[in-house]
N, C-alpha and C positions, 0 to 999 in steps of 0.2 A: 283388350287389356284388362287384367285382373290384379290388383294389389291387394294385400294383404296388409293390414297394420301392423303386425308384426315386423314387414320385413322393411318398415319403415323407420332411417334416422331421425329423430326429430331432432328438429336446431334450435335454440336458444336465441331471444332478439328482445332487448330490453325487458328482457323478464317474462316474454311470451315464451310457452313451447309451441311449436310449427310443424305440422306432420304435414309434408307438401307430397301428396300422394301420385303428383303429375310431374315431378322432376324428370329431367331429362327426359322427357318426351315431348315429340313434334305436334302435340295437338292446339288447336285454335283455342282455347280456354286452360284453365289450370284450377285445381281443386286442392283445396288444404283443411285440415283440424284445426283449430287454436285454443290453447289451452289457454284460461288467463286466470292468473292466480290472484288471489284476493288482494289488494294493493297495489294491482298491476296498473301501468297506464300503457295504451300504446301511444304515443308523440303525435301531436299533429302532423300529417300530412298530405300529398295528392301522388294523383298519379297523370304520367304526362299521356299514357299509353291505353288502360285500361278503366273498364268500369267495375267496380266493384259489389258480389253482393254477399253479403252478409245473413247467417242464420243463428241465432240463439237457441243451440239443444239444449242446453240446461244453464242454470247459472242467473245471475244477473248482472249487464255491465250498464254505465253511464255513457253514451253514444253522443258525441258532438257533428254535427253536420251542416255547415257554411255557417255555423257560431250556435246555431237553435241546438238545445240538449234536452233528448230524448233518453228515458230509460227503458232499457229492451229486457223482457223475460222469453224464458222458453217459446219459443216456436213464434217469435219476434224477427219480422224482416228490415235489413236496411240494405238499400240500395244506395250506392255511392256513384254517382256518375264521376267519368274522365275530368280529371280539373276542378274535381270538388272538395276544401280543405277536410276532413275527417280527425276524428281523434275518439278513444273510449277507454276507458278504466272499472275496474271490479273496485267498487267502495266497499263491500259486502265480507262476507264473512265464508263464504263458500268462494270455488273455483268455478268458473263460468266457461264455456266450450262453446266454442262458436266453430260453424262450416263458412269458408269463405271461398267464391269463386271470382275468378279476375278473367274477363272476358275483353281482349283477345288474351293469353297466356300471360302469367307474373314475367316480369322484365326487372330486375334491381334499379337498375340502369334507368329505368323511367320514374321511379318511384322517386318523391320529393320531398324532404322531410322541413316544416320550419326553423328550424335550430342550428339551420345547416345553410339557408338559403332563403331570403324572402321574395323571391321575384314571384310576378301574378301566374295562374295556371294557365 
């Protein structure tokens, strides 16, 4: 499989852009871009399905993980396990880009936001 960024839509999600370069493909994992513009928050949330991991190529966001807050620069990992609340924001002044892989494959469907739901993961 080869993708090109170009020949990818990106989607808009609370202010994140999202290049999901494994759409509609049957693979065990899924790979995406995210662009996170200065201001940006992504919402707390988990996931019922996936683990998530998280890379910082440029940028810098503010990274919450089961309440502890972490700030990630460039070439910065986090790892989100299955059922672990998450949340990160760009306080900063530049756009921050993060690679994000969800192992098994992104699922909407599993994904759980708190604003929406408070049950435990």
């Amino acid at each position: 499989m080869l993708v090109r960024h170009g020949s990818i839509e990106a989607i808009s999600f609370e202010g994140l852009r999202i290049s999901d370069y494994t759409a509609g493909s049957e693979s065990g994992a899924s790979l995406a871009l995210i662009e996170v513009a200065p201001g940006v928050t992504h919402p707390e949330a988990w996931s019922r399905r996936s683990d998530k991991y998280y890379l910082v190529v440029s940028g810098e966001v503010q990274f919450s993980l089961d309440g502890e807050a972490f700030a990630l620069g460039p070439k910065d990992f986090c790892l989100v396990g299955q059922g672990k609340r998450f949340s990160y924001q760009n306080d900063g002044s530049a756009p921050a880009l993060l690679v994000l892989v969800h192992s098994p494959s992104f699922d909407l469907e599993s994904e759980v936001f708190s604003r929406d739901s408070n049950p435990d993961p």
